[in-house]
TORNUDREN-909389 format. One record per residue (C-alpha): residue in one letter; x, y, z. Coordinates in Angstrom, 3 decimals. Example, Ala and Ser with C-alpha at 12.3 -4.5 7.8 and 13.67 -1.06 7.14 Angstrom:
2
 residuo        X        Y        Z
       A   12.300   -4.500    7.800
       S   13.670   -1.060    7.140
***
This chain:
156
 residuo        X        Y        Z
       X    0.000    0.000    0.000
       X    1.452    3.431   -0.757
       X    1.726    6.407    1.311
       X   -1.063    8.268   -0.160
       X   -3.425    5.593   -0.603
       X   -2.919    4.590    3.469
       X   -3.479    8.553    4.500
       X   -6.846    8.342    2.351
       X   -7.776    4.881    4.063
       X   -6.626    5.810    7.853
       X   -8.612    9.443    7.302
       X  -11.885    7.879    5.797
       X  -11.242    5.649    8.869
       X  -11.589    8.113   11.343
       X  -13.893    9.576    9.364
       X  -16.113    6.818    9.693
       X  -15.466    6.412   13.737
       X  -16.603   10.510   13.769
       X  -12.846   11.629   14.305
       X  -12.224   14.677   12.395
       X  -10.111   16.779   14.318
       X   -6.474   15.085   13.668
       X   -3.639   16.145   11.284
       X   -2.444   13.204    8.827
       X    0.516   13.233    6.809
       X    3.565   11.477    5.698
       X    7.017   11.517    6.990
       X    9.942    9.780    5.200
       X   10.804    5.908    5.525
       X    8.643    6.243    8.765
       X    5.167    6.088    7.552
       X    2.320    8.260    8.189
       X    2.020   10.459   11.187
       X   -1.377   11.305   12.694
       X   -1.532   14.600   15.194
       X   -4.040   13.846   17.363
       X   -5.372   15.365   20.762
       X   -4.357   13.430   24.153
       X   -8.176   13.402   24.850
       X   -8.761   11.194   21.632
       X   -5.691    8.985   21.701
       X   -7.356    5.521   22.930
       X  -10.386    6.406   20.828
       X   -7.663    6.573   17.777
       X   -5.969    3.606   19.013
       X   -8.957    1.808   18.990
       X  -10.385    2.404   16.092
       X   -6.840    1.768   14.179
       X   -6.802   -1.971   16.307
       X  -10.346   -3.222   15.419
       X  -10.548   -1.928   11.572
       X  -11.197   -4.746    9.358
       X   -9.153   -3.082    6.635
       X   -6.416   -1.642    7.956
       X   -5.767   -3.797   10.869
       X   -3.208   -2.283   12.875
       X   -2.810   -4.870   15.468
       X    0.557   -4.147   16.628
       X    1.696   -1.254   19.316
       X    5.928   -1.521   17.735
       X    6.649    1.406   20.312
       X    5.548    4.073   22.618
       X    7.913    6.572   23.635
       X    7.862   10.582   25.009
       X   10.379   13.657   23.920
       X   10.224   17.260   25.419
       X    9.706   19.331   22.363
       X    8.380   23.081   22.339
       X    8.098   23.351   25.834
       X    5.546   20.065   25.549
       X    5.668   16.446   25.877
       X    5.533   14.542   22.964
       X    4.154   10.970   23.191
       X    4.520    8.857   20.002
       X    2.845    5.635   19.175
       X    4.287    3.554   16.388
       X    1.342    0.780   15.191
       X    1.986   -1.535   12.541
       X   -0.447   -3.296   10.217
       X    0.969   -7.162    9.569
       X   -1.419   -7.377    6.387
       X    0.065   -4.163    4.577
       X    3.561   -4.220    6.323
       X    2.593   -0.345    6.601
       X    3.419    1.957    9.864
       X    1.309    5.095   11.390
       X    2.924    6.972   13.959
       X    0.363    8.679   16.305
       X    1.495   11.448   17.730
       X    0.030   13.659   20.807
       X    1.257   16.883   22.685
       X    0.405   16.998   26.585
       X    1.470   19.946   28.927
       X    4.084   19.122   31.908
       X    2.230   17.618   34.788
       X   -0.737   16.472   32.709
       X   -2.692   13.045   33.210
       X   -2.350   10.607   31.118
       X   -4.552    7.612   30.305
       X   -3.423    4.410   29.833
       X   -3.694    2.373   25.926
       X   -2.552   -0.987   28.240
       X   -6.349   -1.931   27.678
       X   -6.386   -1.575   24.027
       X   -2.643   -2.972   23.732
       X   -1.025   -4.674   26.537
       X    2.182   -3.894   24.882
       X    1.909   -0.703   26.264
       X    1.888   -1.444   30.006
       X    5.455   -0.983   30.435
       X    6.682    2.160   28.245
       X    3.615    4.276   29.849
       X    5.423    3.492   33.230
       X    8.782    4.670   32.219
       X    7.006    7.638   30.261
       X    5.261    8.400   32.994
       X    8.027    8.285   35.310
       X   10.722    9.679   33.187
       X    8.824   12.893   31.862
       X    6.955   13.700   34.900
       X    3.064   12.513   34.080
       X    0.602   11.413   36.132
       X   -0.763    7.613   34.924
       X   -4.691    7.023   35.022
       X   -6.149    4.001   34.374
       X   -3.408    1.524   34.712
       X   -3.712   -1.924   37.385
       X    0.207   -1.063   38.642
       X    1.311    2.925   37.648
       X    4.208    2.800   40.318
       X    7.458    3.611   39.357
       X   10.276    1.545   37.825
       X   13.816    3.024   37.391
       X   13.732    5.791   40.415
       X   12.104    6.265   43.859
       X    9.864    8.450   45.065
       X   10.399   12.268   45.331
       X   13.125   12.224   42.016
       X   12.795   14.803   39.219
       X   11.633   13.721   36.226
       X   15.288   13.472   34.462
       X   13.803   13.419   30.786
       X   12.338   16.928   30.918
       X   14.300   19.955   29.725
       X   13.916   22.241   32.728
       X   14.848   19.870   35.113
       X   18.898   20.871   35.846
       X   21.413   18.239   34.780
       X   23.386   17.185   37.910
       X   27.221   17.364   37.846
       X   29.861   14.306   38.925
       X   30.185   16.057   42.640
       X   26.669   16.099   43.292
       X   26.377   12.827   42.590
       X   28.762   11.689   43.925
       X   28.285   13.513   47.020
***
């Protein structure tokens, strides 16, 4: 399937499940990228899973960067039947909640716990949000305005 024929399918898609309001478009060897709001991301997700079509059955990746003053959460879903990718992408605020897509893929149980954890989100909807690499009361070290801490403090 080519690029432009997969934007026109996953559009008319959401189309279909009454999601108009995200931005779809290509980007290189990647595959398509769809912008869409936080609020709507499972919605997306689901609808992507469960289409007969299109069948994206497979959550490759989920992953967070601090761009533009905003986190950036990317999901990278992959349809077996077209060997075709669409990277979902979704801006929250620092701070912000963040629901959980374990129910829709369980793949995602354990990247939303480091995203969580590394970036400084607040985890809704998962059966074990607790954190994984650091304890309790620790910056969120991913973030761009948290300070980067030299040897001696460390060390100290």
């Amino acid at each position: 399937m080519d690029t432009v024929t997969l934007i026109e399918k996953v559009t008319a898609t959401l189309a279909t499940a009454d999601i108009t309001d995200c931005q779809i478009g290509e980007m290189s060897e990647l595959g398509v990228v769809a912008r869409v709001d936080i609020e709507q991301a499972n919605r997306v997700l689901d609808v992507l899973r469960w289409d007969a079509e299109l069948q994206f059955v497979q959550l490759i990746d989920l992953f967070g960067s601090d761009v533009r003053g905003l986190i950036e959460i990317t999901y990278r879903l992959r349809s077996l039947k077209h060997n075709v990718d669409v990277l979902m992408k979704c801006d929250v605020p620092y701070g912000a909640t963040y629901r959980s897509a374990g129910q829709i893929f369980a793949s995602a149980w354990l990247p939303e716990r480091e995203l969580c954890e590394m970036f400084g989100l607040v985890l809704k909807d998962h059966p074990n949000p607790k954190r994984l690499l650091t304890v309790e009361g620790m910056p969120p070290f991913l973030r761009k305005d948290v300070a980067i801490r030299t040897k001696e403090e460390i060390w100290g």
